[in-house]
C-alpha positions in Angstrom: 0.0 0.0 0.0 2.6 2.6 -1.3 0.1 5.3 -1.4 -0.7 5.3 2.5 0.4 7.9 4.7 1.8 7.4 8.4 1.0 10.9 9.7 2.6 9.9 13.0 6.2 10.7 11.6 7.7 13.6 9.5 7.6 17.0 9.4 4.1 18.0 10.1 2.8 21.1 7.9 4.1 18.8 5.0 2.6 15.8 6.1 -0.7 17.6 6.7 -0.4 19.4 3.5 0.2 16.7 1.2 -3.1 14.4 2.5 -5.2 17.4 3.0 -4.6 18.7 -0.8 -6.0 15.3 -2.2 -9.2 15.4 0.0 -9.9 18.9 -0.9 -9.6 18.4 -4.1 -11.8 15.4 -4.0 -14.7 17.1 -2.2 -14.8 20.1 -4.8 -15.2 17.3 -7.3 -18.1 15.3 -5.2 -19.9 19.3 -5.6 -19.5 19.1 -9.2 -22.2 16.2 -9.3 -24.9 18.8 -7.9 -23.3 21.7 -9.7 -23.3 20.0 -12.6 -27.2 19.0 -12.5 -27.8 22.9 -11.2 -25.9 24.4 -14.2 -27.5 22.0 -17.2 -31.1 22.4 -15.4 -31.0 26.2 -14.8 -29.8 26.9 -18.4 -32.0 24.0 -20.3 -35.1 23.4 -18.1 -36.0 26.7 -16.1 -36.4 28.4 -12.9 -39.2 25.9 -11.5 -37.2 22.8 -12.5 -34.2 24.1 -10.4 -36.2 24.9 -7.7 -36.8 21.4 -7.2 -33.7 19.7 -7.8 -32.2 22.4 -5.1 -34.9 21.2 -2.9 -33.9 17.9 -3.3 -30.5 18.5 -2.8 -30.5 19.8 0.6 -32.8 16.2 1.3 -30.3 14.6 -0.3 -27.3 16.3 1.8 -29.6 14.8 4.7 -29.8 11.4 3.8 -25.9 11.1 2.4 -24.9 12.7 5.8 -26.1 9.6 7.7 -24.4 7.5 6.2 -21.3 9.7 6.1 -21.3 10.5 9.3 -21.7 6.6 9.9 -18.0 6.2 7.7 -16.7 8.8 9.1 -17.0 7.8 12.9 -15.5 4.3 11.8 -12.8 5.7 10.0 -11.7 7.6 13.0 -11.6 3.7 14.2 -9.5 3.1 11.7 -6.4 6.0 12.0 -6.3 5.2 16.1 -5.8 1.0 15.1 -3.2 2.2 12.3 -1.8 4.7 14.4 -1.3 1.9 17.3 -0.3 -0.9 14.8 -2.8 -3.5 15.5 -3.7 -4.8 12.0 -5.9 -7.4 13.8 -8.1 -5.2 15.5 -8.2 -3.2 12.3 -9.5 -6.0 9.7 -12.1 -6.8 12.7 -13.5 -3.8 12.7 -13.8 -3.6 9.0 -16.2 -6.2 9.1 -17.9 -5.3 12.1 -18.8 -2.0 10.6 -19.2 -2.7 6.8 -22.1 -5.3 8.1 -23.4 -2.5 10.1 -23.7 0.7 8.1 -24.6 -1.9 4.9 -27.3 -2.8 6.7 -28.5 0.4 7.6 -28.3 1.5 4.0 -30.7 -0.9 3.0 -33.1 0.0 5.4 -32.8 3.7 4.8 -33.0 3.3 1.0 -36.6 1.3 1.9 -37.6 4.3 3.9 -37.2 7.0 1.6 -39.1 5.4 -0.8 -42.1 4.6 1.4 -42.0 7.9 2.9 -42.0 9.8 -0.3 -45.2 11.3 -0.1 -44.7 12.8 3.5 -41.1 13.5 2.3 -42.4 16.2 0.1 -45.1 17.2 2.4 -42.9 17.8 5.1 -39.9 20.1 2.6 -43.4 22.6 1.7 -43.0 21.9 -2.0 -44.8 24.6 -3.8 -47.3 22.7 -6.0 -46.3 24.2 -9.4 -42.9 22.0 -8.7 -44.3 19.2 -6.8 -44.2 16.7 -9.7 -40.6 17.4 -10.4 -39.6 17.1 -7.3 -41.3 14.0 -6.7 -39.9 12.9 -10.2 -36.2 13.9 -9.4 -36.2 12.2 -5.9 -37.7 9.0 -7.3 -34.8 8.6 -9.2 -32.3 10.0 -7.4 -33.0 7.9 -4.4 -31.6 4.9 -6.3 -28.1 6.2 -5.7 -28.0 5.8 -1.7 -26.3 2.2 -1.7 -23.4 3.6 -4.2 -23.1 6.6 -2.1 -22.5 4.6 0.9 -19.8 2.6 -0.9 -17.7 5.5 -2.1 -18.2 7.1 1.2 -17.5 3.8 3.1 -14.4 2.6 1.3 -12.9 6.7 1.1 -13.1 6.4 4.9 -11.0 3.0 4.9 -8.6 4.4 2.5 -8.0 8.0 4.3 -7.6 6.3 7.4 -4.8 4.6 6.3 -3.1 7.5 4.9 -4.5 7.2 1.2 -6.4 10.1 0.2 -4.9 10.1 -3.5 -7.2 7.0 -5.1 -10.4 8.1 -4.0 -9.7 11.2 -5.9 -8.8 9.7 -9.0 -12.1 7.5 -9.1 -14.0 10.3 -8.3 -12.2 12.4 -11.3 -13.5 9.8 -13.5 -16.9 9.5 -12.2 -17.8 13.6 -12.4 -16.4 13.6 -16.0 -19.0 10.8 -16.5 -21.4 12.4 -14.7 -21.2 15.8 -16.7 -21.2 14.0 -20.0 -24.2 12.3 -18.7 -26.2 15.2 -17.5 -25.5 16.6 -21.1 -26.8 13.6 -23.2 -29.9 13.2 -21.1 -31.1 17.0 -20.7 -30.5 18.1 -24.0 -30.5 15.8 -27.1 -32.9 13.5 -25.3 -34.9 15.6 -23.4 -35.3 13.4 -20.0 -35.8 16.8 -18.3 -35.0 16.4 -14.3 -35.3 12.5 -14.5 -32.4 12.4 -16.6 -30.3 14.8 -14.1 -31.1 12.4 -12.1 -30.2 9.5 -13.4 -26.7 10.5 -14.6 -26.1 11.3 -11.3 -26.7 7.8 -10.4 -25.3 6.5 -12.5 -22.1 8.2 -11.9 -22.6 7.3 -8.0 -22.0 3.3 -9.4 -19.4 4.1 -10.9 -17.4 5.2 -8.2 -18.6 3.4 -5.8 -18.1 -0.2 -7.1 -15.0 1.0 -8.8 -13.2 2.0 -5.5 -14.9 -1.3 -3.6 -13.4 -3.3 -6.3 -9.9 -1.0 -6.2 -9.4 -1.5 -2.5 -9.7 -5.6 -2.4 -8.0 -6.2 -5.8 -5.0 -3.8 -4.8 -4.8 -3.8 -0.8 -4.3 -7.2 0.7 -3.9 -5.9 3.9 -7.3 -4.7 4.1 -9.1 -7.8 2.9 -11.1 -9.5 5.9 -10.1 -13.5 6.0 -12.0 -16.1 8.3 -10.3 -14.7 11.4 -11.7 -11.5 11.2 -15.0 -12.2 10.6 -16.1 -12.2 14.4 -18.2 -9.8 16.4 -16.1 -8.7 19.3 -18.5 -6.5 21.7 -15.4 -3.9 22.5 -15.1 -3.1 19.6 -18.4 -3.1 18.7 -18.9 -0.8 21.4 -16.3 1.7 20.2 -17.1 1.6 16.3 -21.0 2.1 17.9 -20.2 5.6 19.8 -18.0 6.7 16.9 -20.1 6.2 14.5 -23.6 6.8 16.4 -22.4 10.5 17.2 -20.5 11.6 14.3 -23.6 10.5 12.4 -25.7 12.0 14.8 -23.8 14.9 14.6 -24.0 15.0 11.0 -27.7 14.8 10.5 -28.5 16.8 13.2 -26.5 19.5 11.4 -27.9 18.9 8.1 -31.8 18.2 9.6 -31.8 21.5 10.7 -30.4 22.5 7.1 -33.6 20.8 6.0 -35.7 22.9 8.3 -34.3 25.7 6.8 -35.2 24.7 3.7 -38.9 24.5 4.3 -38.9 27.9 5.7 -36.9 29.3 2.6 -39.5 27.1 0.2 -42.5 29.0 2.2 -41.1 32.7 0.5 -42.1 31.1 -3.1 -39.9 29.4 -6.4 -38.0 32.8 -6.7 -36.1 32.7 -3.5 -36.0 28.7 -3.8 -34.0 29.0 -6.8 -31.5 31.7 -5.5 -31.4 29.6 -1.9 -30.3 26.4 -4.9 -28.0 28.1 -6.7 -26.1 30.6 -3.7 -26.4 27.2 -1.2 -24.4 25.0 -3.7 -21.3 28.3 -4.5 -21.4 28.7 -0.4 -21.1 24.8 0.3 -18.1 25.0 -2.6 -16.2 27.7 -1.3 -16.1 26.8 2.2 -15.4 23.3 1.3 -11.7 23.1 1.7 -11.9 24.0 5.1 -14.1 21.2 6.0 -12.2 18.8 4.0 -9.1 20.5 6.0 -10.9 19.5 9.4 -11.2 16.0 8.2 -7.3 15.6 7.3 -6.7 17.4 10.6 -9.2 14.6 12.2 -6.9 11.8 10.8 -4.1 13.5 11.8 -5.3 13.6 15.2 -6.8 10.0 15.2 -2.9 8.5 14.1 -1.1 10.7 16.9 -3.8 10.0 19.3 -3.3 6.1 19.3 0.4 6.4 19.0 0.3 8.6 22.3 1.6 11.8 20.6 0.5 14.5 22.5 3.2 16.7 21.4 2.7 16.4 17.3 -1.0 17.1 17.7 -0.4 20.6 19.7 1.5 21.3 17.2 -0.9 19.7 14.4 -3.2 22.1 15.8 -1.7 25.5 15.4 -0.7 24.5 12.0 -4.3 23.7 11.0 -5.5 27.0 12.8 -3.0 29.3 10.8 -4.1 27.8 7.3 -8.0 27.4 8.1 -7.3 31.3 8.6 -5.6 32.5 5.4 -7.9 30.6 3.6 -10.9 31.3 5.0 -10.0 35.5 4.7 -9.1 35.0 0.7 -12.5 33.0 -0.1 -14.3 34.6 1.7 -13.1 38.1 0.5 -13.7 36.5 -3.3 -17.3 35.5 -2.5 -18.2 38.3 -1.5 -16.8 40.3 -4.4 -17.8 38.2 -7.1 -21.1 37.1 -5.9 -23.8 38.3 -8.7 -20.8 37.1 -11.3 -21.4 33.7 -9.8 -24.7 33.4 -9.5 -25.2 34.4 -13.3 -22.6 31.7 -14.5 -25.8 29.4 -13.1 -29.2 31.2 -13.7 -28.1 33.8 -16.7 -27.3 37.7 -16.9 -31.8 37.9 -17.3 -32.5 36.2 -13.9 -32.4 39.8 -11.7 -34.4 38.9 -9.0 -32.8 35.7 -8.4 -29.4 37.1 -8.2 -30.2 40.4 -6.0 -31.5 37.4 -3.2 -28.8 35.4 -3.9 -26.4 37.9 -3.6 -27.9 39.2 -0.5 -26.7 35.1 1.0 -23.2 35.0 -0.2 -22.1 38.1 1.2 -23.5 37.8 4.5 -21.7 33.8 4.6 -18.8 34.9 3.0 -17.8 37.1 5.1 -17.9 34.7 8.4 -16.3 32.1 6.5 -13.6 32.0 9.4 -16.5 30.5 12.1 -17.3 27.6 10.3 -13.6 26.8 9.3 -13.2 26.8 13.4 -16.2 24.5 14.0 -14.7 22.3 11.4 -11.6 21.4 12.7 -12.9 21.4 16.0 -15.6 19.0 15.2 -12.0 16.9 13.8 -10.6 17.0 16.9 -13.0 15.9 19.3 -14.2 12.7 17.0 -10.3 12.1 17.0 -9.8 12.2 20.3 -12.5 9.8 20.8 -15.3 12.2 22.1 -17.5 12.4 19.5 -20.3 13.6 21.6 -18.9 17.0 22.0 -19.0 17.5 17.8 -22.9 16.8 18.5 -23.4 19.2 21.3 -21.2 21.6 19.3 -23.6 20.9 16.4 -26.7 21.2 18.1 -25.7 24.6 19.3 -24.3 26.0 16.1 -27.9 24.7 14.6 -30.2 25.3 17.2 -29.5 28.8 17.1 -29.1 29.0 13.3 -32.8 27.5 13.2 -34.5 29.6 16.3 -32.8 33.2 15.1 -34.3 32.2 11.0 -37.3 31.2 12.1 -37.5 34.2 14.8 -36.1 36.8 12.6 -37.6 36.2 9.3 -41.3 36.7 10.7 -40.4 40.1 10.2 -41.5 41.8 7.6 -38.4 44.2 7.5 -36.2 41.4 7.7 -37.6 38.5 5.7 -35.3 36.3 4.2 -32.2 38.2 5.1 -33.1 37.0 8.6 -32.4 33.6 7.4 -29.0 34.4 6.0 -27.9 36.3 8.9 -28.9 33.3 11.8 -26.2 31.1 10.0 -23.2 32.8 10.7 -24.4 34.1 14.4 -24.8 30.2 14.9 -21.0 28.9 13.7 -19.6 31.7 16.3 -21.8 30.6 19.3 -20.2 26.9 18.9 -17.4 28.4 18.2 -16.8 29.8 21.6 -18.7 26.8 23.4 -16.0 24.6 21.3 -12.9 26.8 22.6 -14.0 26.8 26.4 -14.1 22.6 26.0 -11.7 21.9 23.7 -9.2 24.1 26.2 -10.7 21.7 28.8 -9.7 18.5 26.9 -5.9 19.6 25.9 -5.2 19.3 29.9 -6.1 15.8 29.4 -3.4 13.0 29.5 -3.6 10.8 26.3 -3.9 6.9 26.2 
């Protein structure tokens, strides 16, 4: 496994560096799949079709996030067993947890579909775009077993030190996915079912690819008869990694989906800007999270080799380039934000540019408190207290949720109110995160 990256050992900004770059890179590919349907639909099938499809991308944010979260607390699993050496424990809890989270995928792809109806009910679809929602999700909801293998086995991979490969599959699906969403929009007219279904399509693709890539080309990783055993303590910790970082994760992204219904109730103009502005906010903040991550592995390797020392130091490093970055993208946001709205909706879409606008500059210029939260969320699933990313969540969204629904009942406010409770919410858990995480750094290590 040449590609894998011992994070214990070396020089530190490099070592960071060099496996964040990969993953940051990868998740600004993984956007491309909904930017790609958002550009094609927006230019080829009109404002009420991309109202829906950005409706059902903040549902399907939802959904991918439990299952994400679900990976990501076992890959965190993963780093502390490589970090400590213990390639037994490590194949165990590959099985353990791929039986576990497949499982779950099943019965959440079941759900989805049977709940459908109240699905749609519950987002406040508008009904001149019910149907194409409805349509869209149908499809779309096909794609939840591939996600959950690309997520699964990127999770593996990372933990290990590999972030390259899952970036090279994922190069090749988007490309796929693009071409796709081309062929089925335009020449043969498949309108939002055929967004859909490249998207899908492209899913497979990299999800079976990097499933197939990982047992053909890792031996190491492959679980033989030994390792297929249920051993409770490490049931146990898989179950409270995963449980909170998924928890964490949907809490955050259920109360994105509450937001959503209250941004649907202002009708399909605001719907469409909340699509397009939500999808160039998610982008340009992106690197940050995908930063946290790396900084979590990071973390996760030191912390089961007993390095207390490298991680402080981690630490600083990550704070001083979560900073820079967050100052440049979110100074370019906020400067260019009608110019990136219009590369989506066209020059002739006004209104849905002046409210979109209105978004991006009120989030880009606070991208520095979610960059924070991020790598604070990384540290305490690293450190193997991932219930302090969920109360951390809760807070940031609790508030986000209360001050939108409290302040857009205002006439004067309206939707701006919206906007504004998202940033006021990352700098509350922001402080509640730097009062516990200075707590925890008196701690002695294992």
């Amino acid at each position: 496994m040449a590609l894998n990256r011992d994070l214990t050992q070396g020089s530190i900004p490099k070592g960071l560096l060099a496996f964040a770059l990969p993953l940051i890179l990868g998740n600004l590919l993984q956007q491309l799949y909904n930017l790609a349907d958002t550009w094609v639909v927006g230019q080829f099938l009109g404002e009420g079709a991309l109202a829906a499809v950005g409706s059902s991308y903040t549902l399907m944010t939802f959904l991918t996030s439990i299952l994400l979260g679900l990976c990501m607390g076992s890959s965190v699993f993963f780093a502390m067993q490589f970090g400590r050496k213990d390639p037994a424990r490590f194949r165990a809890g590959i099985f353990q947890s791929f039986c576990l989270i497949g499982g779950l995928t099943v019965v959440l792809t079941g759900l989805v579909y049977l709940a459908l109806g109240g699905i749609l009910w519950f987002l406040r679809i508008p009904a001149d775009v019910w149907d194409l929602t409805r349509t869209y999700l149908v499809w779309v909801f096909a794609g939840i077993p591939a996600t959950f293998l690309y997520n699964y086995f990127t999770n593996l991979l990372r933990a290990i030190g590999n972030s390259v490969t899952p970036l090279l599959f994922l190069g090749v699906s988007v490309v796929g996915n693009i071409g796709l969403d081309l062929l089925f929009v335009i020449p043969l007219k498949m309108g939002v079912m055929g967004a859909a279904l490249a998207t899908v399509l492209a899913q497979y693709a990299a999800g079976v690819g990097l499933a197939l890539w990982a047992w053909q080309r890792c031996p190491d990783l492959r679980v033989g008869k030994a390792d297929r055993r249920w051993d409770r303590n490490i049931l146990r910790q898989l179950w409270s990694l995963s449980f909170f970082t998924c928890l964490q994760q949907s809490v955050m992204n259920f109360g994105i989906l509450l937001v959503q219904g209250l941004v649907n109730s202002f009708g399909s103009v605001v719907m469409a800007a909340f699509a397009v502005a939500v999808k160039i906010d998610t982008l340009a903040y992106m690197p940050v999270q995908d930063f946290g991550n790396a900084y979590a592995t990071f973390v996760a390797q030191n912390y089961g080799a007993g390095q207390r020392g490298r991680i402080k130091a981690g630490t600083k490093w990550a704070l001083f380039w979560v900073l820079v970055f967050c100052l440049a993208i979110g100074g370019l946001v906020c400067c260019f934000a009608p110019q990136l709205l219009a590369i989506f909706v066209g020059h002739d879409a006004q209104e849905v540019i002046s409210v979109g606008t209105g978004y991006l500059r009120i989030e880009g210029s606070c991208y520095l408190g979610i960059g924070i939260l991020f790598l604070l969320y990384g540290y305490f699933r690293a450190v193997d207290r991932p219930a302090v990313s969920l109360v951390l969540t809760v807070c940031s969204l609790g508030t986000r949720v209360a001050l939108a629904y409290l302040l857009s009942a205002y006439p004067a406010i309206g939707v701006t109110g919206i906007w504004a409770a998202i940033p006021i919410g990352w700098f509350f858990a922001d402080t509640v995160g730097g009062i516990l995480w200075r707590k925890d750094s008196k701690r002695s290590h294992p």
